[in-house]
FIMAR-878513 format. One line per 5 residues: number of its first residue (from 1); their letters; for each residue x, y, z of C-alpha. Coordinates in Angstrom, 3 decimals, padded with zeros to 6 digits. Each point is the difference from the previous one (the first is absolute). Layout:
N
NUM	A	X Y Z ~ ...
END
This chain:
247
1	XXXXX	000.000 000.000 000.000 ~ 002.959 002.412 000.940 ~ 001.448 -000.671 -003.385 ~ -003.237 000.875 -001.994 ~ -000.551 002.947 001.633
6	XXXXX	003.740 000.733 -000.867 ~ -001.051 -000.410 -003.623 ~ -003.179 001.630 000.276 ~ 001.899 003.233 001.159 ~ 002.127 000.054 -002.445
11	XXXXX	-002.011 -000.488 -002.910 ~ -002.558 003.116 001.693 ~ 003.543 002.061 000.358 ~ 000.616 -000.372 -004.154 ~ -003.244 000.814 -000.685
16	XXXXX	000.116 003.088 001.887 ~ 003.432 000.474 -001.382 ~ -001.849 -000.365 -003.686 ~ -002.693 002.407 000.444 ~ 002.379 002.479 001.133
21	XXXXX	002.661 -000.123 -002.843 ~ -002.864 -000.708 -002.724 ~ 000.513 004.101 -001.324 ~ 003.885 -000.052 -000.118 ~ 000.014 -002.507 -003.150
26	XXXXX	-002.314 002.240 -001.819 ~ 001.110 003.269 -001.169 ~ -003.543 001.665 -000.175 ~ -003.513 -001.135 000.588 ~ -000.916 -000.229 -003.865
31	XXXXX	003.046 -002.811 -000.515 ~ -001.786 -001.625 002.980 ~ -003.670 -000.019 -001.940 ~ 001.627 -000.772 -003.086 ~ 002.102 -002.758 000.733
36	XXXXX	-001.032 -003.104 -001.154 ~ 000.343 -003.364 002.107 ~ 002.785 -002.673 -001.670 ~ -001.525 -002.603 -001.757 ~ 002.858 -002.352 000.286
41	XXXXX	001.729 -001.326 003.919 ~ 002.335 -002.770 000.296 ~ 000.716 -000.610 004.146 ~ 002.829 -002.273 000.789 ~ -000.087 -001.292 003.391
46	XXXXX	000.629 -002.329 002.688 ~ -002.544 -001.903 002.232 ~ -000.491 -002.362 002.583 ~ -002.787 -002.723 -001.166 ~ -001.660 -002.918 002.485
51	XXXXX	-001.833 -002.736 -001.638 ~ -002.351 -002.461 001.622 ~ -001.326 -003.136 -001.653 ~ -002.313 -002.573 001.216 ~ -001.178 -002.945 -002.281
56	XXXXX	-000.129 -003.373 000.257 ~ 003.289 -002.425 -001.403 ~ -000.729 -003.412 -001.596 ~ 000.359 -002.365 002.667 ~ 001.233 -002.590 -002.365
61	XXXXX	002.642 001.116 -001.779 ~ 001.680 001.090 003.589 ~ -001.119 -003.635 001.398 ~ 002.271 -001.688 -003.083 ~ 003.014 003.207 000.459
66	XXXXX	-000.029 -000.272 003.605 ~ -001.021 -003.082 001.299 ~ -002.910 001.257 002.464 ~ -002.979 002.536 -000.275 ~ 000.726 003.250 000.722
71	XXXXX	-001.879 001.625 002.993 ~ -002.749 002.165 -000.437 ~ 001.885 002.842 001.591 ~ 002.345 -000.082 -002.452 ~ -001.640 000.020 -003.438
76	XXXXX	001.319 002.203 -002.277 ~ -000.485 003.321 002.739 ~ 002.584 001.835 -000.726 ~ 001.310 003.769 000.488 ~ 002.906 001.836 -002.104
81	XXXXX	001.128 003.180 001.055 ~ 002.741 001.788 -002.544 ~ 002.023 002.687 -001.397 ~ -001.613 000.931 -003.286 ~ 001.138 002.473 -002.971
86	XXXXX	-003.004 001.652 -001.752 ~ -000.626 002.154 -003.052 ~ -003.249 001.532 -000.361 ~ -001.585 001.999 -003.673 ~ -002.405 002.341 000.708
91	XXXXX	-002.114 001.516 -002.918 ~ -002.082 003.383 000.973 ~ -003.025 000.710 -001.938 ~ -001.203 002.867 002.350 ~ 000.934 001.646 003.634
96	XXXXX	-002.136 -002.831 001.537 ~ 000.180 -003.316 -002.295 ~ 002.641 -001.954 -001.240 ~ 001.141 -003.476 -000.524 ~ 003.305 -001.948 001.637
101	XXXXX	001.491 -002.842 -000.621 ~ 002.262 -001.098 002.722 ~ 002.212 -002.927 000.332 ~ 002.599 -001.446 002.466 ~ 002.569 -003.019 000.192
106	XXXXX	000.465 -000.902 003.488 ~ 002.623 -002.905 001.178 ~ 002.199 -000.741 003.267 ~ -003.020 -001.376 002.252 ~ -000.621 -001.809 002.830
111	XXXXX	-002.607 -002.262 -000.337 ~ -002.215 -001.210 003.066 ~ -002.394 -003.034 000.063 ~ 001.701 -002.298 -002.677 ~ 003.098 -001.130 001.569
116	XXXXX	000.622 -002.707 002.656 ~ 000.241 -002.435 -002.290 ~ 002.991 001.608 -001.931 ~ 003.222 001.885 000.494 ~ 000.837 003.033 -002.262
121	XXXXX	-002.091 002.288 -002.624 ~ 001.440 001.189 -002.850 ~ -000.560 001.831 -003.500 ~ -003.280 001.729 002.178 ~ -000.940 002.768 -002.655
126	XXXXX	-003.332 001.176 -001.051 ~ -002.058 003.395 -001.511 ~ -003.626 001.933 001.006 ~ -001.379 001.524 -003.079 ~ -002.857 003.034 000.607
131	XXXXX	-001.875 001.269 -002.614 ~ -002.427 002.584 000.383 ~ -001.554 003.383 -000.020 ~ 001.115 002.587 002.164 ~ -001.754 002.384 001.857
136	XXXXX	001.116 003.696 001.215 ~ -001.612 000.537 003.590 ~ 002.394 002.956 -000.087 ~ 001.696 001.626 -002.569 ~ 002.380 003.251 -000.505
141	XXXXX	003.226 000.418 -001.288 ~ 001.993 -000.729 003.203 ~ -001.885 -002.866 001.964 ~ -002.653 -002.680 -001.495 ~ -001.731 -002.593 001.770
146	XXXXX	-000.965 -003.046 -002.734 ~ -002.307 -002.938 000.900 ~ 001.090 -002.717 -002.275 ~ -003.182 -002.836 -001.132 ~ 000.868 -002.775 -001.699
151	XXXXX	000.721 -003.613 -001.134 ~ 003.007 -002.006 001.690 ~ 002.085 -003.379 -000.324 ~ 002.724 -001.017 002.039 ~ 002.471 -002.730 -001.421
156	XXXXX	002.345 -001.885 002.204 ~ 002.679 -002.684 -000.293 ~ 002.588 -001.620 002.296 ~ 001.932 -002.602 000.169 ~ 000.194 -002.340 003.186
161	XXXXX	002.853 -002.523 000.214 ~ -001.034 -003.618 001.894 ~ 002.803 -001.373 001.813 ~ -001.576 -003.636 000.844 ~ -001.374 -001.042 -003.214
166	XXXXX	002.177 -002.314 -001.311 ~ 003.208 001.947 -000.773 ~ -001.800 003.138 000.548 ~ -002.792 002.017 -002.505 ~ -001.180 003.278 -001.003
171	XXXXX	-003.669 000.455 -000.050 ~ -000.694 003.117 -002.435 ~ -003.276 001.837 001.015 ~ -001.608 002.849 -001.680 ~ -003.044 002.261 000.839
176	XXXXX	-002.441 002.030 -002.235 ~ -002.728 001.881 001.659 ~ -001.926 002.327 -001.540 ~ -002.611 002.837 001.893 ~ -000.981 003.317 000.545
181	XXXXX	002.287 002.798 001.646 ~ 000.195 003.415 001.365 ~ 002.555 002.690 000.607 ~ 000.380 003.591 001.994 ~ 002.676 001.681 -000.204
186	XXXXX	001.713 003.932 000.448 ~ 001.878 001.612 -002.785 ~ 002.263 003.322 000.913 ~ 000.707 002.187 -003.053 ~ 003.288 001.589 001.241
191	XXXXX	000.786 001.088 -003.946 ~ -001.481 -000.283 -003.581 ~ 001.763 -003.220 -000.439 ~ 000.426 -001.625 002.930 ~ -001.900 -001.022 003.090
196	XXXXX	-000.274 -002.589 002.814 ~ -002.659 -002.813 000.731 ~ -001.114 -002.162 003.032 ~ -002.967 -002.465 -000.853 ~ -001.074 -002.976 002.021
201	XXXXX	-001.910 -002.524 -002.766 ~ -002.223 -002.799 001.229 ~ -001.629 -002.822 -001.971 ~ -002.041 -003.090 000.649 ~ 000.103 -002.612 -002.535
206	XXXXX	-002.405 -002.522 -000.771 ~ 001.162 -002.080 -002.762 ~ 002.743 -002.294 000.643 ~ 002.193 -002.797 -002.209 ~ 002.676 -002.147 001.470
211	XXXXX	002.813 -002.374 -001.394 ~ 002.705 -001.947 001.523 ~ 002.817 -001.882 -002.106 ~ 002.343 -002.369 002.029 ~ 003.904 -000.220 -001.060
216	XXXXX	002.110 -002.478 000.566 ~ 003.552 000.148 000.947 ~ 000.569 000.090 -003.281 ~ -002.353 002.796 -000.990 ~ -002.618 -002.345 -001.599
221	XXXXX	-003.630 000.281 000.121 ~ -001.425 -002.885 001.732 ~ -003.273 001.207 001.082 ~ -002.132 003.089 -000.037 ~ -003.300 001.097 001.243
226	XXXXX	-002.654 003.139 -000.514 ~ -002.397 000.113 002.506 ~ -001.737 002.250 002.204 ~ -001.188 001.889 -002.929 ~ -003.161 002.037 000.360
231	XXXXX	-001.096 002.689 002.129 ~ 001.502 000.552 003.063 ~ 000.305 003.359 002.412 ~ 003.285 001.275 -000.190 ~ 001.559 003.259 000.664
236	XXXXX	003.056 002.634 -000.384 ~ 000.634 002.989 001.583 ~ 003.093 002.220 -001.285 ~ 001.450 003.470 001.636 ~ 002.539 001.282 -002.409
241	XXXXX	001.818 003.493 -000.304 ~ 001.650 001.215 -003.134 ~ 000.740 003.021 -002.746 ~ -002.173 001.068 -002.718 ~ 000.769 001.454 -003.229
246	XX	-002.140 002.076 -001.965 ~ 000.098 -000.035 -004.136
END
């Protein structure tokens, strides 16, 4: 709580700070009617996504990997938080509307509720694609406030090595989820060109398809398995910071 309120400070503070320096980029009141908003931003950022997924796995294809049934408690719940890298195209149409397309590659996780029976992750790696219209709650030309609607998927892929089967396996898993998601965020215009961004995105997805290939210790395919395809309630939530640049 002490650390939100931190943040919520701060964010009040720039805003303040915005209003108050809004007239020193303008050299007269008719350049600041006449000006027309940018209709091309590019934001490059970095963020901080957690992922939670909870679907059922095929009993029987861990039953012939494994050797036993895999408890309830365990089945395929599972929680990645990362480091991600995003770029984000935003196309203006008017001071209030646009349309963004935002995309990050996340990788270096830890992953929680898949992993007694194994000893090491590797290759973890994956992307969250929004697509949407934008919306302008606020809008000069120092601060902005946009409310981002839209369509999201989430892909995911690790790598999980097996120490006890046989001479030891990799089991190859990927994730595609597809749903709806949402962003706020707070832009500050300190020039024409340039300007910084904080946005926390959330998104529930509802659609979900699963695969798992098994390797050998000789990296060939002796089994794989899709499964727990179908809907399913999943869901992301991603803080990120970053700089924008206006075209």
């Amino acid at each position: 709580m002490k650390k939100l309120s931190i943040i919520l400070a701060a964010l009040i503070l720039v805003s303040g700070f915005a209003f108050a320096q809004e007239d020193s980029f303008f050299e007269d009141e008719s350049e600041r009617r006449e000006r027309p908003i940018e209709f091309f931003n590019m934001e490059i950022g970095v963020g901080f996504p957690v992922h939670w997924t909870n679907a059922p796995h095929d009993d029987v294809f861990y039953e012939e990997i494994f050797g036993y049934t895999i408890p309830d408690m365990m089945r395929d719940k599972s929680a990645t938080a990362n480091t991600a890298i995003g770029l984000a195209m935003i196309f203006n149409f008017s001071r209030g509307f646009g349309w963004a397309l935002d995309v990050d590659f996340f990788y270096g996780a830890k992953l929680a509720g898949f992993a007694s029976p194994t000893s090491d992750y590797n290759g973890m790696s994956g992307a969250n694609i929004f697509f949407g219209p934008v919306f302008y709650i606020f809008n000069n030309n120092v601060l902005r406030l946009p409310l981002g609607i839209g369509a999201h998927l989430y892909y995911f892929t690790d790598e999980i090595w097996v120490p006890f089967l046989e001479e030891g396996a990799w089991l190859n898993r990927h994730d595609l989820q597809v749903g709806l998601g949402a962003s706020l965020g707070v832009q500050f215009h300190f020039s024409r060109d340039i300007y910084l961004f904080s946005k926390t995105a959330v998104a529930i997805d509802f659609f979900r398809q699963h695969k798992i290939y098994w390797f050998d210790s000789a990296d060939l395919k002796t089994s794989e398995s899709s499964f727990g395809d179908g809907f399913h309630i999943n869901w992301t939530v991603k803080p990120s910071l970053g700089l924008g640049i206006k075209y």
